[in-house]
Gaussian input, Z-matrix of N, CA and C with variables (Angstrom, degrees):
# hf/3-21g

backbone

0 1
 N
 C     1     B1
 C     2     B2     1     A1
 N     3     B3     2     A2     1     D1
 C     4     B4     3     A3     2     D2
 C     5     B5     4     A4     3     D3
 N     6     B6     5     A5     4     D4
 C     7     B7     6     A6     5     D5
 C     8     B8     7     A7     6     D6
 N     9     B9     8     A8     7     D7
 C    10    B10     9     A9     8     D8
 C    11    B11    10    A10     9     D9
 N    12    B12    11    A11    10    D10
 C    13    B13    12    A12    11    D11
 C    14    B14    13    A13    12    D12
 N    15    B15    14    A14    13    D13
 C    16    B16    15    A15    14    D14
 C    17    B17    16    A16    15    D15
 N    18    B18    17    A17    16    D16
 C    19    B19    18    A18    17    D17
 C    20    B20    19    A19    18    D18
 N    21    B21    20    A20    19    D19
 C    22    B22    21    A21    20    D20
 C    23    B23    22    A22    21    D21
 N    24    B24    23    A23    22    D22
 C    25    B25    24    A24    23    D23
 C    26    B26    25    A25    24    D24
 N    27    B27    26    A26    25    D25
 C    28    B28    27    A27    26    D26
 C    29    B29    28    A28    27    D27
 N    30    B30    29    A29    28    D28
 C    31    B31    30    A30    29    D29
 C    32    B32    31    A31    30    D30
 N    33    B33    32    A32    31    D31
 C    34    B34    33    A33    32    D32
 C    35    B35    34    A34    33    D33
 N    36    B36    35    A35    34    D34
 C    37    B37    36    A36    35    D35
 C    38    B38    37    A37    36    D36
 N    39    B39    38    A38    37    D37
 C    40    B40    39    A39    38    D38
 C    41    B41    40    A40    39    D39
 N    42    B42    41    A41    40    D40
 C    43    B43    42    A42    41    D41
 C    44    B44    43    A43    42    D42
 N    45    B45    44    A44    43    D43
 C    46    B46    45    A45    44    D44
 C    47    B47    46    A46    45    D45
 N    48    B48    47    A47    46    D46
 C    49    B49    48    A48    47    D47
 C    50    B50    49    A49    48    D48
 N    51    B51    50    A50    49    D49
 C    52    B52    51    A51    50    D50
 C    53    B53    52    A52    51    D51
 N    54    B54    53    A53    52    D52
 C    55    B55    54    A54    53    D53
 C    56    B56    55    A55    54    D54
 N    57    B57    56    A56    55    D55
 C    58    B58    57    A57    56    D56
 C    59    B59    58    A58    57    D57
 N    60    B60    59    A59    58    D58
 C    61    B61    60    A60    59    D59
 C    62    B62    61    A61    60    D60
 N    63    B63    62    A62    61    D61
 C    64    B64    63    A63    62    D62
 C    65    B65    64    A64    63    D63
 N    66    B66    65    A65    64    D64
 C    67    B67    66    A66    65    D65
 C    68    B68    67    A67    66    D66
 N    69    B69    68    A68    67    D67
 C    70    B70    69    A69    68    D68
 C    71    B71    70    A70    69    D69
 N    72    B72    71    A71    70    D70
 C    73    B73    72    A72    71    D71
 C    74    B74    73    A73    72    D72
 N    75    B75    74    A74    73    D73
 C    76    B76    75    A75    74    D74
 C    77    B77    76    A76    75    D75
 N    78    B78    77    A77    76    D76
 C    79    B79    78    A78    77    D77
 C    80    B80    79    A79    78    D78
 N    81    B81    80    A80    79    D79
 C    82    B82    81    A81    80    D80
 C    83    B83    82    A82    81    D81
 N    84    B84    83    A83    82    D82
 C    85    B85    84    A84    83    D83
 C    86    B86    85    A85    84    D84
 N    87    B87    86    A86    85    D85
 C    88    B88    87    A87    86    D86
 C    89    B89    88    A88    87    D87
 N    90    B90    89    A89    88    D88
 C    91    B91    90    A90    89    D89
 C    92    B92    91    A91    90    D90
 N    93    B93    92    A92    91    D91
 C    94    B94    93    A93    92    D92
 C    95    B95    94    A94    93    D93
 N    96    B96    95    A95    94    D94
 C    97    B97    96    A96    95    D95
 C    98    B98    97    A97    96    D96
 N    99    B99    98    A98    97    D97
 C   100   B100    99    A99    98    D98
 C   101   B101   100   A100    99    D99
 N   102   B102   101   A101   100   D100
 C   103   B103   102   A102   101   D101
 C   104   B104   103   A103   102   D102
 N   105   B105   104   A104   103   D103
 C   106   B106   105   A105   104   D104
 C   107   B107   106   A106   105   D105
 N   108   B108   107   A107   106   D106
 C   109   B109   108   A108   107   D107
 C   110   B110   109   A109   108   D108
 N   111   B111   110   A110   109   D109
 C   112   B112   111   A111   110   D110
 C   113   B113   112   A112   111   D111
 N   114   B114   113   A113   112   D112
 C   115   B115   114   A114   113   D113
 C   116   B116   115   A115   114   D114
 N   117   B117   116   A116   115   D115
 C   118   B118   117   A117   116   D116
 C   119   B119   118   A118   117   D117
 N   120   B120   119   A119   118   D118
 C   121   B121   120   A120   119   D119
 C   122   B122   121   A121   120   D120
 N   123   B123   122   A122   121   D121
 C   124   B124   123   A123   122   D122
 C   125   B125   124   A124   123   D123
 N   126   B126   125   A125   124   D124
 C   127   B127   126   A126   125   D125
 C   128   B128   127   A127   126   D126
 N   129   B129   128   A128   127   D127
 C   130   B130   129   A129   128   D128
 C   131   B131   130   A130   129   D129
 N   132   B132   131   A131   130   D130
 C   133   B133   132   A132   131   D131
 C   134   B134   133   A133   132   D132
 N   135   B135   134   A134   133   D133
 C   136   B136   135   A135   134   D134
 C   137   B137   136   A136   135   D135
 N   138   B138   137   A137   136   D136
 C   139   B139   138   A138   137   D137
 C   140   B140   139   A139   138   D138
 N   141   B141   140   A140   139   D139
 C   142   B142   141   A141   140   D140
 C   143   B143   142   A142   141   D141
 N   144   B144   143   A143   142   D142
 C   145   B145   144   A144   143   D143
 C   146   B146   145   A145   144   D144
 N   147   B147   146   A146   145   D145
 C   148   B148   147   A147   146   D146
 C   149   B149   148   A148   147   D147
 N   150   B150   149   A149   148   D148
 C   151   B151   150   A150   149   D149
 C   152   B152   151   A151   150   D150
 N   153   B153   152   A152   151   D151
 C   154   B154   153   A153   152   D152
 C   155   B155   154   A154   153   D153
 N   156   B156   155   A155   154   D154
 C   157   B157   156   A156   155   D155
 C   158   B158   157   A157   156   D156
 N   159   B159   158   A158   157   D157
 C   160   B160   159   A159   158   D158
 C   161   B161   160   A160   159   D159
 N   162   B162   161   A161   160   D160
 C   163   B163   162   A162   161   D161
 C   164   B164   163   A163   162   D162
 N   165   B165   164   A164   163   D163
 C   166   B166   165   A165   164   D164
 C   167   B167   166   A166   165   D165
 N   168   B168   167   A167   166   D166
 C   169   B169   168   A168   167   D167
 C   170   B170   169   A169   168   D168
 N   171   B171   170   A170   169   D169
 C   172   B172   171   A171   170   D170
 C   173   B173   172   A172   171   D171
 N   174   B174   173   A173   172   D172
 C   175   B175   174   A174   173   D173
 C   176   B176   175   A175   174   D174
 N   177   B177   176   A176   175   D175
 C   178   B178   177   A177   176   D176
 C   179   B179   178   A178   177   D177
 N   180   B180   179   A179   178   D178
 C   181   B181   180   A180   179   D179
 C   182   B182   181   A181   180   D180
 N   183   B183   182   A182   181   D181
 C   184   B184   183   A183   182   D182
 C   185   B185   184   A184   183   D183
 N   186   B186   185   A185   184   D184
 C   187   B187   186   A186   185   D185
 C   188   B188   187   A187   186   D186
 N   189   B189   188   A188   187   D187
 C   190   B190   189   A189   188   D188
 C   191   B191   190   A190   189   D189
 N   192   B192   191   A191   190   D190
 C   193   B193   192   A192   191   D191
 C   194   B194   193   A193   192   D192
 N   195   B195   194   A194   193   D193
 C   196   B196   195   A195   194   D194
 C   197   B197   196   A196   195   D195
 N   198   B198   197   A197   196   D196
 C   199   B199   198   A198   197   D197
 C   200   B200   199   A199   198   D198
 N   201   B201   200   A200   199   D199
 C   202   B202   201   A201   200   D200
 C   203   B203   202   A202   201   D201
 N   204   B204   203   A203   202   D202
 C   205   B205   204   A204   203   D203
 C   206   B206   205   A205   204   D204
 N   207   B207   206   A206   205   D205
 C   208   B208   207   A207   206   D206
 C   209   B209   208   A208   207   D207
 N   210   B210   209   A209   208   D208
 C   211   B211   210   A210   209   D209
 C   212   B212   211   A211   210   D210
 N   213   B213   212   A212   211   D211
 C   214   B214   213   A213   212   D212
 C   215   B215   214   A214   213   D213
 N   216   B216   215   A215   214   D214
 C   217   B217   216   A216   215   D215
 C   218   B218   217   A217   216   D216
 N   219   B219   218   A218   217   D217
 C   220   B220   219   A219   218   D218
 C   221   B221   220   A220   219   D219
 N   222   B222   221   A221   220   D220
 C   223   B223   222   A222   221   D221
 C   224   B224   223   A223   222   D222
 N   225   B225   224   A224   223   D223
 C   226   B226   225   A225   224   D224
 C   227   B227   226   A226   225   D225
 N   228   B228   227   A227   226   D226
 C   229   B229   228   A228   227   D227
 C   230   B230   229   A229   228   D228
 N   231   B231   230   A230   229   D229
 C   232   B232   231   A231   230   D230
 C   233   B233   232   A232   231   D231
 N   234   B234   233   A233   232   D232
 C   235   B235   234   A234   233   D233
 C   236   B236   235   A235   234   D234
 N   237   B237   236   A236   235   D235
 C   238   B238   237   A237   236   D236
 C   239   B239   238   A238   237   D237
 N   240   B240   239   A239   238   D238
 C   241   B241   240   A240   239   D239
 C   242   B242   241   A241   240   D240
 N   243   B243   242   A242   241   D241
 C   244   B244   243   A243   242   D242
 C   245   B245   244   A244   243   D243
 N   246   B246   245   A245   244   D244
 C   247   B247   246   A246   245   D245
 C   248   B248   247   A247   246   D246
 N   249   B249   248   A248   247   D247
 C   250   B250   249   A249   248   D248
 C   251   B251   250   A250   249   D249
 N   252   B252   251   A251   250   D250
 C   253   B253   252   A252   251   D251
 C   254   B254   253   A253   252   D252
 N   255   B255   254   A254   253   D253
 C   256   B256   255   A255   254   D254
 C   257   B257   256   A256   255   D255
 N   258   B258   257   A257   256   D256
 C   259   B259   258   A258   257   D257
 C   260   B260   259   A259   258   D258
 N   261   B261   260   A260   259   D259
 C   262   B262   261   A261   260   D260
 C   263   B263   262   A262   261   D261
 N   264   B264   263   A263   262   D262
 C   265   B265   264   A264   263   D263
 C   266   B266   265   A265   264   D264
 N   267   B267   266   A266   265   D265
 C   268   B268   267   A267   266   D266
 C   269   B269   268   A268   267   D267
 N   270   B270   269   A269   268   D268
 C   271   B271   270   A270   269   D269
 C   272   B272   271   A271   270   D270
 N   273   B273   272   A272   271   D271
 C   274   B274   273   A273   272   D272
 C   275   B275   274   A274   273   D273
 N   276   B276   275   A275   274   D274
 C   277   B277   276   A276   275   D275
 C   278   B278   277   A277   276   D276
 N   279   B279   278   A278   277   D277
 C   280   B280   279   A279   278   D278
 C   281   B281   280   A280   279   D279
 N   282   B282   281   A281   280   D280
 C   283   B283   282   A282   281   D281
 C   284   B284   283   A283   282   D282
 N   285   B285   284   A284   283   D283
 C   286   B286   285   A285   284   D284
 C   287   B287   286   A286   285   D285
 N   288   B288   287   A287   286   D286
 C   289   B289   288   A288   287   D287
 C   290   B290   289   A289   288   D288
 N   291   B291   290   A290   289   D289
 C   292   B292   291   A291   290   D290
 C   293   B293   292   A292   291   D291
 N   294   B294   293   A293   292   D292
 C   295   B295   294   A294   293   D293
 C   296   B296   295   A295   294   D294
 N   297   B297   296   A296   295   D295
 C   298   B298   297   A297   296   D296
 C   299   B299   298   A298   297   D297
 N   300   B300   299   A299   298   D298
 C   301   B301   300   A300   299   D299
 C   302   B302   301   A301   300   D300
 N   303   B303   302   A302   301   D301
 C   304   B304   303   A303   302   D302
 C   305   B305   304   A304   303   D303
 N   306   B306   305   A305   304   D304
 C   307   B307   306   A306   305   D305
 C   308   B308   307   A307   306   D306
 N   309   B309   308   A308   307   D307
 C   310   B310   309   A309   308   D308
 C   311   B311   310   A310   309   D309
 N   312   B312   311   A311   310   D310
 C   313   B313   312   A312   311   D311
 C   314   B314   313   A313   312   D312
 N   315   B315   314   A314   313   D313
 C   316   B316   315   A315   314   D314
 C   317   B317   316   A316   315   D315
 N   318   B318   317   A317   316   D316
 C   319   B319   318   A318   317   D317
 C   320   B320   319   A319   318   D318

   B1=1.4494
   B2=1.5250
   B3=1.0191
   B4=1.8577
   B5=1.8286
   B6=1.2150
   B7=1.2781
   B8=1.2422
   B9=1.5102
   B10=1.1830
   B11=1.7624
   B12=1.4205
   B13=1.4572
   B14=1.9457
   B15=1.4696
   B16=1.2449
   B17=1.6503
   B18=1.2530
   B19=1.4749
   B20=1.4015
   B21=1.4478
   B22=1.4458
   B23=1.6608
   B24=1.6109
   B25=1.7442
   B26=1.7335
   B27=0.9554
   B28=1.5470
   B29=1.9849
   B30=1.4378
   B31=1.6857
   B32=1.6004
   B33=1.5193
   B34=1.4839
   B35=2.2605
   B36=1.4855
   B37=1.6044
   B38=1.3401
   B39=1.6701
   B40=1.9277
   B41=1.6536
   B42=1.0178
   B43=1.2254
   B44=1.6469
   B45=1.2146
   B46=1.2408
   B47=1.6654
   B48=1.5809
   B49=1.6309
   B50=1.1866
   B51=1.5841
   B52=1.4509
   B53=1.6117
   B54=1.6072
   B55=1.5799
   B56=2.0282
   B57=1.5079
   B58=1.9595
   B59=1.4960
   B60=1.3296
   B61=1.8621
   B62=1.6559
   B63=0.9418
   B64=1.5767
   B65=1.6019
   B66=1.6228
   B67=1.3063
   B68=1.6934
   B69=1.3722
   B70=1.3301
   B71=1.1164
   B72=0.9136
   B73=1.9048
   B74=1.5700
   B75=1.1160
   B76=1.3881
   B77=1.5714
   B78=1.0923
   B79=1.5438
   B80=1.7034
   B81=1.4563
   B82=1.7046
   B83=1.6897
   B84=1.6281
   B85=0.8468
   B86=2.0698
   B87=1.2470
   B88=1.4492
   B89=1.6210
   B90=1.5535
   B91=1.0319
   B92=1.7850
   B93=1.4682
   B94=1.8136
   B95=1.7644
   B96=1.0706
   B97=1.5139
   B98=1.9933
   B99=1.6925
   B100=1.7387
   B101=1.4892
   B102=1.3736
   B103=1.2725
   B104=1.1713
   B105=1.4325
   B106=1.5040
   B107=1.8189
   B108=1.0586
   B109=1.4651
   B110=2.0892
   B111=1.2724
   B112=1.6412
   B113=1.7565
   B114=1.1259
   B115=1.3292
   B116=1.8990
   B117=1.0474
   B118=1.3886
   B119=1.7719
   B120=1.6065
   B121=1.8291
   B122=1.5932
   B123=0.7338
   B124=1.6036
   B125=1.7060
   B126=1.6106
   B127=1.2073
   B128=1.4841
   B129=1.8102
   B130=1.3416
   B131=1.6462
   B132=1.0443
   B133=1.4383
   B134=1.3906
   B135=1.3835
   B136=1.3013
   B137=1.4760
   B138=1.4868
   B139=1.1127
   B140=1.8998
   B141=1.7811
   B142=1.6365
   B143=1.9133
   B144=1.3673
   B145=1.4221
   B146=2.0578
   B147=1.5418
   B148=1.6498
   B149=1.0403
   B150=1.3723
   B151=1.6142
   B152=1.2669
   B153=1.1911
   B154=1.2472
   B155=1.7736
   B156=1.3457
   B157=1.7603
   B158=1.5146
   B159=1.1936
   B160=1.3633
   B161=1.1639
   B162=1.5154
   B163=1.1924
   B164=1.5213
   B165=1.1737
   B166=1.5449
   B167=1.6516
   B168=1.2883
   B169=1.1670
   B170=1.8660
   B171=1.3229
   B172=1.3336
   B173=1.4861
   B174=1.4904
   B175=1.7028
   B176=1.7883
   B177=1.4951
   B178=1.6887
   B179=1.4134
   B180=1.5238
   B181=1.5675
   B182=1.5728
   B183=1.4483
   B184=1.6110
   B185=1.0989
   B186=1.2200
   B187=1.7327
   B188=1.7090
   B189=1.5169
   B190=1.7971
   B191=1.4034
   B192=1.9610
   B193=1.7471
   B194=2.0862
   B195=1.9593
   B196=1.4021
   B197=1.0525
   B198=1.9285
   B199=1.3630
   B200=1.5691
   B201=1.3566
   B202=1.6505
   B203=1.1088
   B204=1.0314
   B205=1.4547
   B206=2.1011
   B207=1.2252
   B208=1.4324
   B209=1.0829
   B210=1.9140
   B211=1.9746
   B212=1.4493
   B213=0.9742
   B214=1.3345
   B215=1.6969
   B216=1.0920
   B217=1.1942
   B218=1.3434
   B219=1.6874
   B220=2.0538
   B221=1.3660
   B222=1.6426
   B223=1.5732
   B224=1.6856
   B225=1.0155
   B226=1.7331
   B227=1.1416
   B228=1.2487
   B229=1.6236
   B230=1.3302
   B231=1.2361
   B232=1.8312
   B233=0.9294
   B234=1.5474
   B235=1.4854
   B236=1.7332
   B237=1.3033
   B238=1.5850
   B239=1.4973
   B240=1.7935
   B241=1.3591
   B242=1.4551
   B243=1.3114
   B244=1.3020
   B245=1.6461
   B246=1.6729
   B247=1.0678
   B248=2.3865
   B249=1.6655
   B250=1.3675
   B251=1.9199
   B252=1.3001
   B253=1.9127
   B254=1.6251
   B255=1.5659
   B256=1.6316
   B257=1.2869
   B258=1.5296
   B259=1.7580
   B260=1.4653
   B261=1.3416
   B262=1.5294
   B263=1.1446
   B264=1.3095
   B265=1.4431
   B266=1.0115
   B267=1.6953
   B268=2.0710
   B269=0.8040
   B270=1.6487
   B271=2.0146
   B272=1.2887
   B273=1.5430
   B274=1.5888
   B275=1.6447
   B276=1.0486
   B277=1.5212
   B278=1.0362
   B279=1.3933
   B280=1.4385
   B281=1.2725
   B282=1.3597
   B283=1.9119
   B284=1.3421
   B285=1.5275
   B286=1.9468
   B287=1.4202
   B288=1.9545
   B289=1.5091
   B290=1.5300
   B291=1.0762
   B292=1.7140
   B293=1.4190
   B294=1.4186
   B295=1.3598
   B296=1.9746
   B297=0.8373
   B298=1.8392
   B299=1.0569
   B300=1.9151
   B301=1.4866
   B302=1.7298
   B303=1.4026
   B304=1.7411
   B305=1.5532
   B306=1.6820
   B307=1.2062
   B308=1.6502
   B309=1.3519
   B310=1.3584
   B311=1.5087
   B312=1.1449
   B313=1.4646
   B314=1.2954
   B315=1.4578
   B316=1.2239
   B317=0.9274
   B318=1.0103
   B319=1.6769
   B320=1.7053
   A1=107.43
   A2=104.92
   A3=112.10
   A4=104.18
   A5=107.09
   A6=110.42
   A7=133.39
   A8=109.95
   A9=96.05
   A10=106.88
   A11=95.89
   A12=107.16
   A13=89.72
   A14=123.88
   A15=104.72
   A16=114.29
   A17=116.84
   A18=134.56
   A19=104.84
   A20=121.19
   A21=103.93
   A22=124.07
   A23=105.94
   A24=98.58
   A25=99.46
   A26=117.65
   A27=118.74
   A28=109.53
   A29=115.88
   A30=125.56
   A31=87.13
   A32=114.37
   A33=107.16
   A34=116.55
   A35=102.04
   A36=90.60
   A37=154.91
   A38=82.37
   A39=111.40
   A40=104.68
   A41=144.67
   A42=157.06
   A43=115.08
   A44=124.50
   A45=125.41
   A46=133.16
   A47=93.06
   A48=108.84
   A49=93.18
   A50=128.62
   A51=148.06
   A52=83.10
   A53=141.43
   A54=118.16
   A55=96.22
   A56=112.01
   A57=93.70
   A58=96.29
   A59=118.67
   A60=101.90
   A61=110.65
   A62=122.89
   A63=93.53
   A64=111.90
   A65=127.16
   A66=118.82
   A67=116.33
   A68=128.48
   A69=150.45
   A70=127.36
   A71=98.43
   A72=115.25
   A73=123.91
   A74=118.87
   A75=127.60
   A76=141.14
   A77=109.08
   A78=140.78
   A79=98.06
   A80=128.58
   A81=124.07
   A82=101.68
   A83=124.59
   A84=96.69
   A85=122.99
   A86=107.12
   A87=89.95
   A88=100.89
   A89=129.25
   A90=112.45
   A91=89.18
   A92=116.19
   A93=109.56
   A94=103.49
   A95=97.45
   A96=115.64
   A97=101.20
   A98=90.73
   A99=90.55
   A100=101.84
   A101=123.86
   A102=133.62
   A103=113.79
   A104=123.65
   A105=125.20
   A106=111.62
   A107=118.67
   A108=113.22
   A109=98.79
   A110=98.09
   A111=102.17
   A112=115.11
   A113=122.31
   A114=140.34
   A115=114.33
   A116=139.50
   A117=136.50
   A118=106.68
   A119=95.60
   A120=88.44
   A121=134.81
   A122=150.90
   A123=154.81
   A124=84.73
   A125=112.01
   A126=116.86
   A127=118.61
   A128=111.86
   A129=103.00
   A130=104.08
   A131=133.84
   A132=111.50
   A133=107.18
   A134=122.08
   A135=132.79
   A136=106.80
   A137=140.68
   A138=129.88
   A139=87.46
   A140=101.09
   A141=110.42
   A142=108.82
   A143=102.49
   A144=125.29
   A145=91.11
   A146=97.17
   A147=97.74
   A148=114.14
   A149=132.09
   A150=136.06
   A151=92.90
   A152=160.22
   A153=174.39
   A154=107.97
   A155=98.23
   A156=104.26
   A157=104.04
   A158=146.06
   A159=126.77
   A160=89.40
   A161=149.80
   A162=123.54
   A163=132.96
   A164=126.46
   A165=123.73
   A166=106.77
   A167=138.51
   A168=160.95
   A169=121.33
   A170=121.81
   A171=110.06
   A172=110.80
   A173=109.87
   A174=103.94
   A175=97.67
   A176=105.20
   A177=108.36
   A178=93.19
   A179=97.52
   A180=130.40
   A181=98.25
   A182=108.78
   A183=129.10
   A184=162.59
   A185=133.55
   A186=110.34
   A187=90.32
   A188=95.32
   A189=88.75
   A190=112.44
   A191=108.25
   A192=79.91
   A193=66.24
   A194=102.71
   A195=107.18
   A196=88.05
   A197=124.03
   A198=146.22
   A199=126.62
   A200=128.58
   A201=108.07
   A202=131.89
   A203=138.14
   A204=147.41
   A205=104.48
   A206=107.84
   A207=110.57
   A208=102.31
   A209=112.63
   A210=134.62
   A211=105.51
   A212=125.24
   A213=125.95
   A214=120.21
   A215=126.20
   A216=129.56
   A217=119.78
   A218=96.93
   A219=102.91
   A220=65.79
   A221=114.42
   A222=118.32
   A223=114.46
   A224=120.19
   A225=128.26
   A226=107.06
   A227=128.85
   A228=129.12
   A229=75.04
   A230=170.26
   A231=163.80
   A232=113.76
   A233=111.35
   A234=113.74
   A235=113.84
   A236=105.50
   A237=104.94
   A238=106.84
   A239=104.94
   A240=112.97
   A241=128.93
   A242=120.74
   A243=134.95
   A244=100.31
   A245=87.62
   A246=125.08
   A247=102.89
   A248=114.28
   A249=78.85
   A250=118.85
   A251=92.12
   A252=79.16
   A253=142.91
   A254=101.11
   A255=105.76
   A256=107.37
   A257=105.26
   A258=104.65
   A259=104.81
   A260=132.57
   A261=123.64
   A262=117.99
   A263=140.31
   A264=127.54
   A265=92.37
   A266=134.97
   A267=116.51
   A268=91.82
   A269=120.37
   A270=115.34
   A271=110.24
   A272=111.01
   A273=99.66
   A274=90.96
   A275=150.45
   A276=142.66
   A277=103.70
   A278=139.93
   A279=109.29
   A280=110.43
   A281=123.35
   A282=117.07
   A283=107.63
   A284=119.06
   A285=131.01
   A286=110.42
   A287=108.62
   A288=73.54
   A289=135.11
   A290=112.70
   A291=118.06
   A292=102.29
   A293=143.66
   A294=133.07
   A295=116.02
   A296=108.46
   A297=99.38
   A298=91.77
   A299=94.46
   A300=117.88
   A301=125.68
   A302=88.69
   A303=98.73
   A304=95.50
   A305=135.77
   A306=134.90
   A307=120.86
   A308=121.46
   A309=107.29
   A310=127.25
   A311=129.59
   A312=139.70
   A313=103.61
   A314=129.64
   A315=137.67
   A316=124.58
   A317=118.53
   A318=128.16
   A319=101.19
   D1=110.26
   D2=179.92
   D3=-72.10
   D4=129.15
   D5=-179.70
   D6=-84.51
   D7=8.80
   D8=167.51
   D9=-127.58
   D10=51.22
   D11=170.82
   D12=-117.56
   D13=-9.15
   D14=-170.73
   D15=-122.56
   D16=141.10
   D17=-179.41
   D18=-7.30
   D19=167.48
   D20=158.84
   D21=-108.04
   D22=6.68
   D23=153.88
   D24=-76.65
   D25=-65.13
   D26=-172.35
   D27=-33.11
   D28=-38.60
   D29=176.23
   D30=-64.78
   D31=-66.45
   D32=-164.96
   D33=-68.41
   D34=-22.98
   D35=146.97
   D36=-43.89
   D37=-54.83
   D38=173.63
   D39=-79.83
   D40=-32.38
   D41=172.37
   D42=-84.74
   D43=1.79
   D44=135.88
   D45=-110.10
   D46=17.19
   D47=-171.37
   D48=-97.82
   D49=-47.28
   D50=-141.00
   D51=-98.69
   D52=-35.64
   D53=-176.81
   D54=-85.10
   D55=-35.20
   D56=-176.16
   D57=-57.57
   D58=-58.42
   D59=-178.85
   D60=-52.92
   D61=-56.49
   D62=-173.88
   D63=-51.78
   D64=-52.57
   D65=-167.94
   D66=-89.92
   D67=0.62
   D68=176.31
   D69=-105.72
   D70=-46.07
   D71=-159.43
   D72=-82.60
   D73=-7.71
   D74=126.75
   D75=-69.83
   D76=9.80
   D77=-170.90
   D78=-84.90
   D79=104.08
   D80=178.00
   D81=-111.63
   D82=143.35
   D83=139.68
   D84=-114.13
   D85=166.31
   D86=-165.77
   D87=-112.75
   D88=141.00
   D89=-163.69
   D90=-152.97
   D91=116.25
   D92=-170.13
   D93=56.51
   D94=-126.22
   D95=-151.78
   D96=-82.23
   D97=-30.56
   D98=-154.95
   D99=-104.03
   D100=145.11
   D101=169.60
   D102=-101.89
   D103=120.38
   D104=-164.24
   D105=-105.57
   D106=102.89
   D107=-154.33
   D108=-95.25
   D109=139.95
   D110=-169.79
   D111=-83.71
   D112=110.44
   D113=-153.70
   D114=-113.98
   D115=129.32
   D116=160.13
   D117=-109.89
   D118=126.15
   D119=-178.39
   D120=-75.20
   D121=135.39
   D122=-154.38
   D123=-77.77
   D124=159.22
   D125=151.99
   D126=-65.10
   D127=161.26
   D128=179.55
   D129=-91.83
   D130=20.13
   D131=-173.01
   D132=-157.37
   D133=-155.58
   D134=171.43
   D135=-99.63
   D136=-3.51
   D137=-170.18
   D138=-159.46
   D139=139.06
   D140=177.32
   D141=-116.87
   D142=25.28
   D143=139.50
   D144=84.98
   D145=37.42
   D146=-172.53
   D147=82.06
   D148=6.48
   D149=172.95
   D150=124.69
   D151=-75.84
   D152=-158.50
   D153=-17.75
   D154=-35.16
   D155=168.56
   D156=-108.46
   D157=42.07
   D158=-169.48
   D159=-102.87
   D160=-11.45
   D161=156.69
   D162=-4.39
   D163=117.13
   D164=175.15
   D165=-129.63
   D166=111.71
   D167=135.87
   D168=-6.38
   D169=70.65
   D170=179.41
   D171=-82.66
   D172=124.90
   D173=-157.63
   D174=-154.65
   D175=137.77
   D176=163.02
   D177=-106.95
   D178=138.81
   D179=178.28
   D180=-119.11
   D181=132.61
   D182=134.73
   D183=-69.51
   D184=85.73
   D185=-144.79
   D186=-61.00
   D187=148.23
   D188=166.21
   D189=91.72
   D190=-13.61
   D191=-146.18
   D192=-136.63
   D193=-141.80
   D194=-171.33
   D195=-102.84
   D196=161.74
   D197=147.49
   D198=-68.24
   D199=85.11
   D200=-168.62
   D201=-91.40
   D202=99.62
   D203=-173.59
   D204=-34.74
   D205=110.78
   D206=-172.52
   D207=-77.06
   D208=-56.08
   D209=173.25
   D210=169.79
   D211=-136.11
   D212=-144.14
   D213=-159.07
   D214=142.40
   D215=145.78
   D216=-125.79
   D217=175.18
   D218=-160.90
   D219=-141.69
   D220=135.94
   D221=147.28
   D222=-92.66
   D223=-16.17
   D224=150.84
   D225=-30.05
   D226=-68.91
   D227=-143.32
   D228=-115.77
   D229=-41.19
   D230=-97.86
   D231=1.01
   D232=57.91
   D233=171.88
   D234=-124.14
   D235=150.72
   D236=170.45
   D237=-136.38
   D238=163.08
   D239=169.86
   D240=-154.88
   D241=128.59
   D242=-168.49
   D243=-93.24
   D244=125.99
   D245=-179.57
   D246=-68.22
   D247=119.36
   D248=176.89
   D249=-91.77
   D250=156.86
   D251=174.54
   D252=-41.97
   D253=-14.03
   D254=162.79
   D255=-72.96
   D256=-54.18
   D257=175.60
   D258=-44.18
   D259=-64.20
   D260=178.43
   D261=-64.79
   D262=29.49
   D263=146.31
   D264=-103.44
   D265=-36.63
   D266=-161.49
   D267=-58.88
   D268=-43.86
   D269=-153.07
   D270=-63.00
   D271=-43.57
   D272=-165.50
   D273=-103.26
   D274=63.41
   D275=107.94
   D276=-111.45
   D277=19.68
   D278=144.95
   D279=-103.89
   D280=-10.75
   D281=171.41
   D282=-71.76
   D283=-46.15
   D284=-175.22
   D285=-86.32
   D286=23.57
   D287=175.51
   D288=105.42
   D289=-15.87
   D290=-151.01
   D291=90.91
   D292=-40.01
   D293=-163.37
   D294=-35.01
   D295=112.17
   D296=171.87
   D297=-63.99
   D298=173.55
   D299=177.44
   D300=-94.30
   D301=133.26
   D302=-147.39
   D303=-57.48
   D304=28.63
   D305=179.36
   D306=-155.07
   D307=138.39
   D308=-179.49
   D309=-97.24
   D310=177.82
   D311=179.77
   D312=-34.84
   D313=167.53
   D314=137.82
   D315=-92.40
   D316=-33.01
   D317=-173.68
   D318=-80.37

């Protein structure tokens, strides 16, 4: 996506996707079998509809395994939010099922 075909929340989306991967995004955690590597999602387009899509996805993915939604930031509004780990067990046993989460607390 050439950047200067896209909005400038959408530049300042992708340009805060492109610094969590450089300083994050080598970040795994490993839990049994699956290594869950820590990810923020790029916008999908050239335009986030005036802010209205600036949603961005902070999430560890598995190959093989589930994606868990951690929370979110908006560079629109410059806000973010962490999801807490009780909240991430309701969420993902009620999408898997009952399945717990293939990882435990830190705390």
């Amino acid at each position: 996506m050439a950047e200067d075909t896209l909005t400038l929340i959408a530049q300042d989306a992708l340009g805060l996707a492109d610094r969590f991967a450089l300083s994050l995004g080598g970040e795994s955690i490993r839990s049994g079998a699956l290594e869950f590597r820590l990810d923020l999602a790029a916008p999908e387009g050239a335009s986030t509809g005036g802010g209205e899509r600036a949603v961005q996805h902070i999430k560890l993915s598995a190959k093989g395994g589930p994606t868990v939604v951690l929370g979110l930031t908006n560079v629109a509004t410059k806000s973010a939010e962490l999801r807490s780990y009780d909240h991430l067990v309701a969420v993902h046993a009620r999408r898997f099922k009952g399945e717990k989460l293939p990882f435990s607390s830190l705390a």
